[in-house]
C-alpha positions as CSV (number, residue, x, y, z in Angstrom):
1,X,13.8,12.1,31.2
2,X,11.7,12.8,34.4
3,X,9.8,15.6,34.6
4,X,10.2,17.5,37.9
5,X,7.6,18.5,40.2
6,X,7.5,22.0,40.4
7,X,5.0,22.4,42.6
8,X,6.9,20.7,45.6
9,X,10.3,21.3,44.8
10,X,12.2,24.7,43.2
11,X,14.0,24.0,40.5
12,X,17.2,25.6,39.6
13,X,17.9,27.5,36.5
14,X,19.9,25.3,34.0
15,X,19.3,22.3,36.0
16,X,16.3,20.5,33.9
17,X,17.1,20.2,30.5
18,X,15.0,19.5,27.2
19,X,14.8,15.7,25.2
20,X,14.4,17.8,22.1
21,X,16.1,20.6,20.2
22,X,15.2,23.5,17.6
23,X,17.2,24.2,14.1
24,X,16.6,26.8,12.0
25,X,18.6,27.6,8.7
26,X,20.2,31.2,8.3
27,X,19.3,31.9,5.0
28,X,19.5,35.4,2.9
29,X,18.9,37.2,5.9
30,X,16.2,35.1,7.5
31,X,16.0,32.5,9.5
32,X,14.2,29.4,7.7
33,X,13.2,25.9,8.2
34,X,12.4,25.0,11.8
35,X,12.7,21.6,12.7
36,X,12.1,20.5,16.0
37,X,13.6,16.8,16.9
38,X,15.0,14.7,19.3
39,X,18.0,15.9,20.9
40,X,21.3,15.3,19.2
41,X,25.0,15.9,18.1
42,X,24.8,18.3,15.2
43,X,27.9,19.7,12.7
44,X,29.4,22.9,12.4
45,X,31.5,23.8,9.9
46,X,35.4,24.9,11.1
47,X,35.0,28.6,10.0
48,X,32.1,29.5,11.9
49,X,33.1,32.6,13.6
50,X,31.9,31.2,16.8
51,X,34.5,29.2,17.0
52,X,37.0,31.4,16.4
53,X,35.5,34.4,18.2
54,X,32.8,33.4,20.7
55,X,30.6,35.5,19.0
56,X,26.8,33.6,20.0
57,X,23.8,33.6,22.2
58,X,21.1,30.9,23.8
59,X,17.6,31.6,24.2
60,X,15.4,29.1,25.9
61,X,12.4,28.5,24.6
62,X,10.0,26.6,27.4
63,X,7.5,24.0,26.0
64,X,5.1,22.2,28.3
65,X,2.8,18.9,27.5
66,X,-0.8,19.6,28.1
67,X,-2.6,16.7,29.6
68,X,-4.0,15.7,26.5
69,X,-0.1,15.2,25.0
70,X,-0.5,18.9,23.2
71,X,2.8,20.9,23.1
72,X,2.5,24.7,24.9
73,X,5.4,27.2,23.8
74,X,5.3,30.0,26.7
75,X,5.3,33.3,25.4
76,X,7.5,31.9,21.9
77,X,7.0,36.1,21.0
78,X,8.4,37.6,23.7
79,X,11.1,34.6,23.4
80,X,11.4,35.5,20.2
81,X,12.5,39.5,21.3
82,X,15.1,38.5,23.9
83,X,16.9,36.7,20.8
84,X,17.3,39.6,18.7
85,X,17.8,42.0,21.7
86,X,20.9,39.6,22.5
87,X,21.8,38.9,18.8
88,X,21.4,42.6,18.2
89,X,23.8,43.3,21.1
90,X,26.7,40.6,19.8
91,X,25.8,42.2,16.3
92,X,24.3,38.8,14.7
93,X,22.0,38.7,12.3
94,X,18.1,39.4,13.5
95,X,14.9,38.7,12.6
């Protein structure tokens, strides 16, 4: 995927998209496991109510590549507090 050059060209929100993705489990009332892959299909299982009842949210997380080929999360906290502001809001569970 290219990466776009920001500093001649804006780029429009929703318009550049990520090669990788984040999963975490939902489990007893926390979210668990964070795995951070390649981007791909995933299941859902039939009865999840957001299916049913468009009950969900997105939060972007941004992640840059340093020079050196580190990985920069910008601002993952405040990230972080948007998600359970807008999962509070649609009443989902928060961390």
């Amino acid at each position: 995927m290219p990466i776009p050059d920001l500093l001649t060209k804006p780029v429009a929100f929703g318009t550049v998209h990520t090669d990788h993705i984040l999963e975490c489990d939902f489990i007893n009332n926390a979210w668990q496991n964070p795995k951070i892959s390649e981007y791909h299909n995933f299941q859902i299982n039939p009865l999840n109510a957001t299916l049913h009842y468009s009950i969900n949210l997105f939060e972007g997380m941004k992640a840059f590549k340093t020079d050196d080929n580190q990985i920069n999360l910008f601002r993952p906290d405040m990230n972080m507090k948007r998600m359970n502001i807008s999962a509070k809001r649609v009443t989902l569970p928060v961390s």
